[in-house]
Every structure is written in structure tokens, then in C-alpha cells.
C-alpha positions in Angstrom: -48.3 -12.0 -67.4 -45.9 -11.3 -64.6 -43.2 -12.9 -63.6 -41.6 -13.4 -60.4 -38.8 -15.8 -58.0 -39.5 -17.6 -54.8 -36.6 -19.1 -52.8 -37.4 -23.2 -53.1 -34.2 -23.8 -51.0 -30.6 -22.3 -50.5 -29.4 -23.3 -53.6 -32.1 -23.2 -56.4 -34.5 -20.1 -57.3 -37.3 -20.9 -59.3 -39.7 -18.6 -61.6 -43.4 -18.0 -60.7 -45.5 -17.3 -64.1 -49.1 -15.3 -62.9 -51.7 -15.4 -65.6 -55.4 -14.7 -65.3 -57.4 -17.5 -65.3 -61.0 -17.5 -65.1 -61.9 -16.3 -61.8 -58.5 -14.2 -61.3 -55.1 -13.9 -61.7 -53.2 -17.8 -60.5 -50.0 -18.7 -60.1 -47.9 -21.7 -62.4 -44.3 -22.2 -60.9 -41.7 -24.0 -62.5 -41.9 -26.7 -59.6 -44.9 -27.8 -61.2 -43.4 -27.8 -64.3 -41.3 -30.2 -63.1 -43.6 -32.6 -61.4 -45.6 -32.9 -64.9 -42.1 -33.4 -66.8 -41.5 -36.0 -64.3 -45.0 -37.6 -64.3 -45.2 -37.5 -68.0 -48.3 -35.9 -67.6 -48.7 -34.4 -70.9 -49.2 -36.4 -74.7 -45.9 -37.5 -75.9 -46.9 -39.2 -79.4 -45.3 -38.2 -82.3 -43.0 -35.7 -80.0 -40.8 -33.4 -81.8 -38.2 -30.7 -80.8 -38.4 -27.2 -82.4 -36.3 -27.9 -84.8 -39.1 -30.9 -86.0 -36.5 -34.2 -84.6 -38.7 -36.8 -83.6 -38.0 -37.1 -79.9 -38.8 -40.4 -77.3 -38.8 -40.0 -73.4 -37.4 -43.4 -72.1 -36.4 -42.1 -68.8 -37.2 -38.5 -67.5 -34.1 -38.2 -65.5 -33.7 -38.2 -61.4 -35.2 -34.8 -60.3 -32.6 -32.4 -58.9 -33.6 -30.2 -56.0 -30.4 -29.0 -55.5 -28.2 -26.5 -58.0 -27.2 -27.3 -61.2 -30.3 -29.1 -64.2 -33.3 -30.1 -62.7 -33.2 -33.7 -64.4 -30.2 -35.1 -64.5 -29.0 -39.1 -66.4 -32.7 -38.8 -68.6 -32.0 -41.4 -71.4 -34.2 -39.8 -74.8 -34.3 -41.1 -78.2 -33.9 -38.6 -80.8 -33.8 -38.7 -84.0 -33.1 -42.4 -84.2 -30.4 -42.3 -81.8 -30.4 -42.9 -78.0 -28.8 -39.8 -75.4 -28.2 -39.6 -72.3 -27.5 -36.7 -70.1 -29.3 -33.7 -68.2 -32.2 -32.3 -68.9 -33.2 -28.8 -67.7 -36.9 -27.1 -67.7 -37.8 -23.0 -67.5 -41.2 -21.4 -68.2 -39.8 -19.4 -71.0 -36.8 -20.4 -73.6 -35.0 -17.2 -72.7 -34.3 -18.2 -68.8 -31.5 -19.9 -69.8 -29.3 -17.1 -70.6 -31.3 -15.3 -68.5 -29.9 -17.6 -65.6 -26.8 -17.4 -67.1 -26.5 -21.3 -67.8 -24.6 -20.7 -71.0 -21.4 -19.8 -69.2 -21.7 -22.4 -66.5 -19.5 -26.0 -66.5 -22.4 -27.6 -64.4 -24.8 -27.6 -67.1 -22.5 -28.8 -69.7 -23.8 -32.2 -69.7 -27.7 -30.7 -70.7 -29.0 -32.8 -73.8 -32.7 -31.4 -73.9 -33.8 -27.7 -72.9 -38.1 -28.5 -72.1 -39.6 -25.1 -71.7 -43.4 -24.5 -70.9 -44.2 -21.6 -73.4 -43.2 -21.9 -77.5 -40.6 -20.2 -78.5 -39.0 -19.0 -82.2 -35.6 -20.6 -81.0 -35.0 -24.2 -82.4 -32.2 -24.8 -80.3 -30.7 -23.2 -77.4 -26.8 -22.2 -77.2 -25.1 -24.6 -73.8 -21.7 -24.6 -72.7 -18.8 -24.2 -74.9 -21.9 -23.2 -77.7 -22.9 -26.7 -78.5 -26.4 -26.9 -79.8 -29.2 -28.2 -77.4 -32.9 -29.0 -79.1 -35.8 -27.2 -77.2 -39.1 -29.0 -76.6 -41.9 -27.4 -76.0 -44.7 -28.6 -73.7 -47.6 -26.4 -73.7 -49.4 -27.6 -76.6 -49.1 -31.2 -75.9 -50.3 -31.0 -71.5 -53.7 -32.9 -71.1 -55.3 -30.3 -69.0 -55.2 -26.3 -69.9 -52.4 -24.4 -67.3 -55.3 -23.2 -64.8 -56.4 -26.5 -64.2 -53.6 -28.2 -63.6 -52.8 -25.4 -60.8 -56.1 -25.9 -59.7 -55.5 -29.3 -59.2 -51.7 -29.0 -57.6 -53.5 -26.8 -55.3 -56.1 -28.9 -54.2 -53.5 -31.9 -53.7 -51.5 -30.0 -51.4 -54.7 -28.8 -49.4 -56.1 -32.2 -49.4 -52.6 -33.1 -47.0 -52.8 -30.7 -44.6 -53.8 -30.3 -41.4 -57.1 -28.5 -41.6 -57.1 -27.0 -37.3 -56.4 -23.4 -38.9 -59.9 -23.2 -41.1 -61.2 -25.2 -38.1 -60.6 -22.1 -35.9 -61.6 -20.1 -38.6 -65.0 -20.5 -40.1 -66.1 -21.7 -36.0 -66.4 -17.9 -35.6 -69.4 -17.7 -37.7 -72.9 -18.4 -37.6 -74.6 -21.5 -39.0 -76.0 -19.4 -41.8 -72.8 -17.4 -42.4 -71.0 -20.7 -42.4 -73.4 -22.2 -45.0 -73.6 -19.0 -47.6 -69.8 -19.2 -47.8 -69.7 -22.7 -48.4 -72.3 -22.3 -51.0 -70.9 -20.2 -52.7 -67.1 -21.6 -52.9 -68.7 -25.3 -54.2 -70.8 -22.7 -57.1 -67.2 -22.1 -58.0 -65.6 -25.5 -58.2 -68.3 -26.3 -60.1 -68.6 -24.0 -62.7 -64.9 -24.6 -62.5 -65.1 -28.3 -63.5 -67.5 -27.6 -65.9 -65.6 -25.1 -68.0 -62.0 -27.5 -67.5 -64.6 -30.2 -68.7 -65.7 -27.7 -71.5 -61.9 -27.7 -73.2 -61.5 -31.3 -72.6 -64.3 -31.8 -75.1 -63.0 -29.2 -77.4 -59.8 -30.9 -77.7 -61.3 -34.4 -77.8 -64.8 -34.8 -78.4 -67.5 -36.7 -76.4 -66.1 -40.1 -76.7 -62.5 -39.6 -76.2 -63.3 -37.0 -73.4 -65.2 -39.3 -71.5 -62.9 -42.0 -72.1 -60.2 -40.0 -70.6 -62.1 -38.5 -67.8 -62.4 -42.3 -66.7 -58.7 -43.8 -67.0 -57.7 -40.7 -65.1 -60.2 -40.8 -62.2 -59.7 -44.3 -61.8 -55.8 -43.7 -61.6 -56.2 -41.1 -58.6 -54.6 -39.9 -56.9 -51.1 -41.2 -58.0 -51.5 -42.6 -61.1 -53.6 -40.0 -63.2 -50.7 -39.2 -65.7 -49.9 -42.8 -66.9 -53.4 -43.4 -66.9 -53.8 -40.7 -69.5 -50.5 -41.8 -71.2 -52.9 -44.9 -71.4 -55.8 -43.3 -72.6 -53.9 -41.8 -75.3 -52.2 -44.8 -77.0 -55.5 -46.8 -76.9 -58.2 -45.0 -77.8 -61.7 -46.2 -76.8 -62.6 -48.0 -79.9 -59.7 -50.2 -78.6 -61.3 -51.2 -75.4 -65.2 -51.7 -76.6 -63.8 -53.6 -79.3 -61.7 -55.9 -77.1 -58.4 -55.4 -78.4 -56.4 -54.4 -74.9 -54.9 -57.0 -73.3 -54.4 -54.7 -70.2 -50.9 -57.0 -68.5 -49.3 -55.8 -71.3 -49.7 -52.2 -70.8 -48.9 -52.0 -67.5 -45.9 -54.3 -67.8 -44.8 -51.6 -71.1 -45.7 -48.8 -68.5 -43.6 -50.1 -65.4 -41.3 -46.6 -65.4 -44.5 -44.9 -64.9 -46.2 -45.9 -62.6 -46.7 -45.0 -58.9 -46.9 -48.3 -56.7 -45.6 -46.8 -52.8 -48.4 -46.2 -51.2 -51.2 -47.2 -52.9 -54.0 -49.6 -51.9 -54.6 -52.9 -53.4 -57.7 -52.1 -54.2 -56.3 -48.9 -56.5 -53.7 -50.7 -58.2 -53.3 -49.6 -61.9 -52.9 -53.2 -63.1 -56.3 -53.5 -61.6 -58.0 -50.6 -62.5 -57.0 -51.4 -66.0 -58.6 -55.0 -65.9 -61.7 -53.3 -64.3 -61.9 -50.9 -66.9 -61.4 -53.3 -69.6 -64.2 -55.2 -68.1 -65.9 -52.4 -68.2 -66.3 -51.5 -71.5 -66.7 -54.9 -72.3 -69.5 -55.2 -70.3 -71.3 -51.8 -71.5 -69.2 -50.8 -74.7 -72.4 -48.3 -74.9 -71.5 -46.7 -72.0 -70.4 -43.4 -73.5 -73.3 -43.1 -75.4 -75.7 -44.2 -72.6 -74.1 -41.6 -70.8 -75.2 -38.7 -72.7 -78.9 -40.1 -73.3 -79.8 -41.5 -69.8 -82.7 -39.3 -68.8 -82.2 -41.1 -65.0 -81.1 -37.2 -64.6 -84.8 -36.2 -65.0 -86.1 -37.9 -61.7 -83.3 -35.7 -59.4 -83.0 -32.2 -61.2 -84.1 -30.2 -58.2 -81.7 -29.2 -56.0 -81.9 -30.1 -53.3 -82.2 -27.5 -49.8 -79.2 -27.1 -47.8 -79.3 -27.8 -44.2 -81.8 -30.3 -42.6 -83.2 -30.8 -45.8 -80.6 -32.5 -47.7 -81.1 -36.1 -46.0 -85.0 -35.8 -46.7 -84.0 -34.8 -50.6 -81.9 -37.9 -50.5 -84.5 -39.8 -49.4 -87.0 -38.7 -51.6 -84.8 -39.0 -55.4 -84.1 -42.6 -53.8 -80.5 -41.8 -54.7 -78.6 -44.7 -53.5 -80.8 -46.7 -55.9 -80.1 -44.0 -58.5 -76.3 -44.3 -58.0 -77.0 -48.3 -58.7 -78.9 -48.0 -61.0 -76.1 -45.9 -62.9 -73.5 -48.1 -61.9 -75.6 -51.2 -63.7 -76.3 -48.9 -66.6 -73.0 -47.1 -67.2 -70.4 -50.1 -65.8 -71.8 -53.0 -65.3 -71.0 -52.6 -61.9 -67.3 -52.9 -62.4 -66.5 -49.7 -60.6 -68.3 -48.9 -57.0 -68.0 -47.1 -53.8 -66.4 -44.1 -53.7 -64.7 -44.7 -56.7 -67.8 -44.2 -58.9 -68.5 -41.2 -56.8 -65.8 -40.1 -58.3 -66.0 -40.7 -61.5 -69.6 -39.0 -61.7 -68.7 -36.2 -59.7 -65.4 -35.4 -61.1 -65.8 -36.7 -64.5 -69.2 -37.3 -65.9 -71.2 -34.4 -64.1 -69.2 -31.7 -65.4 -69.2 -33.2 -68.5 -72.7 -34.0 -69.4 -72.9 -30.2 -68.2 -71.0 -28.5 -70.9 -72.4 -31.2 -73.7 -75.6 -31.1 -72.9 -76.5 -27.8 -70.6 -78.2 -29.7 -68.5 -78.4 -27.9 -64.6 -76.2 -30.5 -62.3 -75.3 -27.8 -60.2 -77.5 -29.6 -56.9 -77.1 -33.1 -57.7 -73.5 -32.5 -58.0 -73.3 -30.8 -54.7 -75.6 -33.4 -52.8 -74.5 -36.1 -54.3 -71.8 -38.8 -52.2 -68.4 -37.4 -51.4 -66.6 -40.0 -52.7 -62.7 -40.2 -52.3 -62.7 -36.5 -50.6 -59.8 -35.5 -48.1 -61.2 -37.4 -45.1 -60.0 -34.0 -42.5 -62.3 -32.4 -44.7 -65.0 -34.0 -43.8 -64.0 -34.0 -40.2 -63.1 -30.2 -40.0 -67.4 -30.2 -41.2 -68.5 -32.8 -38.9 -66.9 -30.4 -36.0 -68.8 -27.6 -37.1 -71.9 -29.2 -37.6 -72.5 -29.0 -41.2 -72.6 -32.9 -41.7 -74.7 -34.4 -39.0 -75.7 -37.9 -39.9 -79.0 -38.8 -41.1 -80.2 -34.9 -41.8 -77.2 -33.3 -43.0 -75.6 -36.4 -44.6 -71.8 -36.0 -45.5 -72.0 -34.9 -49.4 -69.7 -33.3 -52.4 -70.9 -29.8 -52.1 -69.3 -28.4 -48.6 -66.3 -30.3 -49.1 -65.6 -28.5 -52.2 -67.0 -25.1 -51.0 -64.6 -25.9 -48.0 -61.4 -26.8 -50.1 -62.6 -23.6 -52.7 -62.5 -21.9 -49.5 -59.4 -22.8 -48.8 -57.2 -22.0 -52.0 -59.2 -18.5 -51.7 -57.2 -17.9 -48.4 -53.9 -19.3 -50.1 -54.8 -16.7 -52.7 -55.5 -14.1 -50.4 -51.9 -14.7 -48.7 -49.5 -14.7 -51.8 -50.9 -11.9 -52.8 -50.0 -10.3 -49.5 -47.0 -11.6 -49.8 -46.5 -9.5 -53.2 -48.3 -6.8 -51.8 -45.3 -6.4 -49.1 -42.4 -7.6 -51.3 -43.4 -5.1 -53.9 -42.9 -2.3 -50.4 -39.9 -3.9 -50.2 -40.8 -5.0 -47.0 
């Protein structure tokens, strides 16, 4: 693993860890760090500092973009008694002498030193060479480092003007244009299949699926405290009808992400829906893993002109509600259960049961994708109504295409900055 620093602003400099993921070396800054500190995006029962205190996030802190901790006024509870003060985050315990933070007055109010990677240290040294616990957050994230990358990546993608890869892939011929896209969705989906592989390592079928669906139906702003949710009330909860969902949401209010999100997506009703839900089918999971509705779509389906005639053919709108009946009860729909099969279930019926979703997944509905994605294909003719029907598969190939280029350009970046260019 290397390390490096990229300018954020005038004031702060922030670490860059590179590790190798699983097709190639990615990058995990301490900016993301932040936003899952922040988000609470990671399992916070039974926390503990290094030194084994129990620990209780009330309040994460205000971020700080500027100089001095990244978090400052968090409120904790540890160890029976409540703190306030700053809270600063690094990839490794030894960035904070490294930075020098010891000797500095503006980081004399720190109370908790979060650090990404474990560490031997209980405690770190702060100013004046009081004590500071050290919490740890790598083995307690939901997702695996890659993925969450992955997933930062694809967010940022997803709200940006797409004119560039317009210009771009126009250059090349229809069947250029379709190989390339082919093969950039192959990734994303072996991609989500192996992220969906570890999720079922760490929590089995039940609990896997469980949390696939409170955090799909919490995108694209509420993901974390819907897996904050997941975790506290596990799925025997809901099947047996012992959530009363106003409750969690009103013990959730610091978490949860209201600006800008549709009525339609709001967490208090995506909680009620899901309760409903598993009410409604408390098999679901199981059903899930048995259907054999799989068995009537398993070819893939052609590219090109073909994919509208394959549609027709599997009847796949009456598939899709036909699964929404059988796995929901119809409580989720639209492109929200696109989601949820295509993000969620596919990928993880795929590493449970090794069945071959690879062209389903990619012809199947596009769900809640970036909308300029599917305009940048419309333009270059690779969705064309009732023959080349928007689906999942360009989109992804398009947005794998993408972070390939992003890629491509940090490392150029390195390339020249290790010239000393």
C-alpha cells in the first residue's frame, strides 16, 4: 500500500491510501473517511475504543473543511459519561504525530482520535500529553474498502455533466461502441457479485438480503441509517411484527437526510413500506432463493436490435410483476424494485446460488440510473425505443467506462508527479 497527499483546499492536506482491489490498484482518501464518520455508515453496537471503553456516538460533530480537527463539538458517551469536544480522523494512528498535531493548541480540544486501519496504540498522546482513546473503524464499515470507493465513485459520476464521454465514445463505430460497453457492465457485474459475496460471508442469507433491502430502499441519501436500521432490528423483527417503524425514525432524526429528497423516498415511508412488506410476504427471503421464475429468462439476451424482441419474448414486464407479487406483495414498485433486484437480489442470488444472471441483469429495467446516462446513450443510439429499449447493462458498462477514465487520469497524475513535473 502506498500512500500519498492531495491538496483538498488552501488549508487542509489530506492522505490518499492505494490498495489493490480486485480489478487493480484503487484509491480510499481520508475525505471519504470522513463522509462515512459523518453518515454513520458503519455498525456502531457494542462500540469500544482500543483500550476496550464502551463508546456511544450521539452527535458526530460539524465537519471541518478548514484547518484544525475535522469534527469539531461531537457529543460521545464513553464509558458511562457524556464528552464533548473535537474529533479528528486519519487512515493510520501514526498521522497524528506524523501531522505533528501533538504540539499544536488547535487540537487541544480532540476527545476521540477515529482512525481507519487497527492499530497497537490504545490511546494517542494530544496536547499538553493528555490521553485521547482511538477508535478504530475498519472492522465495524458495512461494506469492504473497495466497495465503498466504488460506490463514492459512482455517486460523483452519477452528478456530472456527461458532454466529455459524449464526445468521446461518438468517435467509434456502432460495434466498437457496443464491445466496450459490454465489457465495462461484465465488470460491474462480477463486481456486485463478489461485494455481494462478502456481504453474505459476514451475514448470511437472511440478514444479507435483509440489509441489501433497507439500504436500496434508503438510496441515494439515506443508505447509512438505513443500515444503522437494519442492524438494530434484525429481520426476525420485522416478519414477526415487532417494529413499530414511527418510532425508529423519530429515535433516528440526527440521521437522517430529508433536503432534497422526494416524497415518495422518504425514510419514514420506506420504513412503513417495508414493514408492510414483510408482513405481507415474511417468506420473502426464502422465496427469494427458491423461485425458479429465473428458469423461464436464463438466456441472455442479444445486444443490439435484439434486446426489445428478447423482452418481448421472456414476457418480462409480467415477470417483474409477477416478482413484485411474490417477493413484496407489491409494496415496492417502479424503479425502485428495479433497484432492489438489480442492485441487491441479482448479485446476490448469484454468489448463493451460482446461478448465471449475468444477461438478465444487464437487460433487465434501468431503474433509478443517472438519468444523463441514459441520455448520453440515447444520443449515440444505443437505446432506441421499442428495439434497443433503455436497460441496466450500457448504463453500467457506460458509468464502468467512466471510473476506468478517472482511473486512467490519477494515475497520470502520479505518473507526472512522481517526474516531478
Amino acid at each position: 500500500m502506498r500512500e500519498t497527499a492531495s491538496e483538498l483546499n488552501p488549508v487542509k492536506q489530506q492522505a490518499v491510501a492505494e490498495l489493490q482491489g480486485l480489478y487493480g490498484a484503487f484509491t480510499f482518501p481520508e475525505r471519504l473517511l470522513q463522509q462515512i464518520w459523518q453518515r454513520g455508515d458503519y455498525d456502531s453496537t457494542d462500540a469500544a475504543t482500543q483500550a476496550g471503553q464502551p463508546l456511544k456516538i450521539r452527535y458526530p460533530g460539524r465537519w471541518n473543511h478548514l484547518g484544525g480537527p475535522d469534527f469539531a463539538g461531537a457529543r460521545l458517551h464513553l464509558e458511562g459519561h457524556e464528552i464533548t469536544g473535537d474529533v479528528e480522523l486519519h487512515l493510520h494512528a501514526k498521522d497524528w504525530d506524523s501531522h505533528g498535531h501533538a504540539a499544536d493548541p488547535a487540537y487541544a480540544n480532540v476527545v476521540l482520535h477515529v482512525v481507519l486501519f487497527p492499530c497497537e496504540s490504545a490511546v494517542t498522546r494530544g496536547f499538553g500529553g493528555r490521553t485521547i482513546p482511538i477508535f478504530c473503524l475498519l472492522p465495524r464499515l458495512h461494506h469492504g474498502l473497495e466497495e465503498y470507493a466504488t460506490e463514492a465513485a459512482i455517486e460523483q459520476l452519477a452528478g456530472r455533466p456527461l458532454h466529455q464521454a459524449q464526445e468521446t465514445l461518438g468517435t467509434l463505430s456502432n460495434e466498437a461502441l457496443a464491445r466496450l460497453l459490454q465489457q465495462h457492465a461484465a465488470q460491474r457485474w462480477r463486481s456486485k457479485v463478489h461485494f455481494a459475496g462478502e456481504r453474505l460471508k459476514r451475514l448470511g442469507w437472511s440478514a444479507a438480503c435483509h440489509h441489501a433491502a433497507l439500504e436500496i430502499l434508503g438510496y441515494r441519501f439515506n443508505r447509512a441509517p438505513m443500515l444503522r436500521v437494519a442492524t438494530a432490528h434484525p429481520f426476525a423483527e420485522w416478519v414477526q411484527a415487532r417494529v413499530a417503524t414511527d418510532p425508529i425514525f423519530a429515535a433516528g432524526a440526527e440521521h437522517w437526510s430529508l433536503h432534497g429528497v422526494r416524497p415518495l423516498n422518504h425514510p419514514r415511508l420506506r420504513l412503513r413500506q417495508y414493514a408492510e412488506w414483510c408482513r405481507a410476504r415474511p417468506d420473502w427471503v426464502e422465496h427469494l432463493r427458491a423461485s425458479t421464475v429465473w428458469s423461464t429468462c436464463l438466456a441472455p439476451p442479444s445486444q443490439g436490435d435484439h434486446l426489445g424482441t428478447w423482452r418481448r419474448q421472456t414476457k418480462l414486464s409480467a415477470l417483474r410483476a409477477r416478482l413484485r407479487a411474490e417477493l413484496c406483495g407489491d409494496r415496492i414498485s417502479g424503479g425502485r424494485f428495479d433497484n432492489l433486484l438489480g442492485d441487491g437480489f441479482m448479485p446476490l442470488l448469484a454468489a448463493e446460488t451460482g446461478q448465471d444472471l449475468a444477461g438478465v441483469w444487464a437487460g433487465w429495467f434501468a431503474g433509478d440510473a443517472p438519468e444523463s446516462a441514459g441520455r448520453v446513450l440515447k444520443s449515440l443510439g444505443v437505446f432506441d425505443g421499442r428495439k434497443r429499449p433503455v436497460s441496466q447493462g450500457p448504463i453500467q458498462g457506460l458509468l464502468g467506462w467512466m471510473m476506468e477514465q478517472e482511473r486512467r487520469a490519477r494515475d497520470e497524475m502520479h505518473a507526472r508527479d512522481g517526474r516531478g513535473t
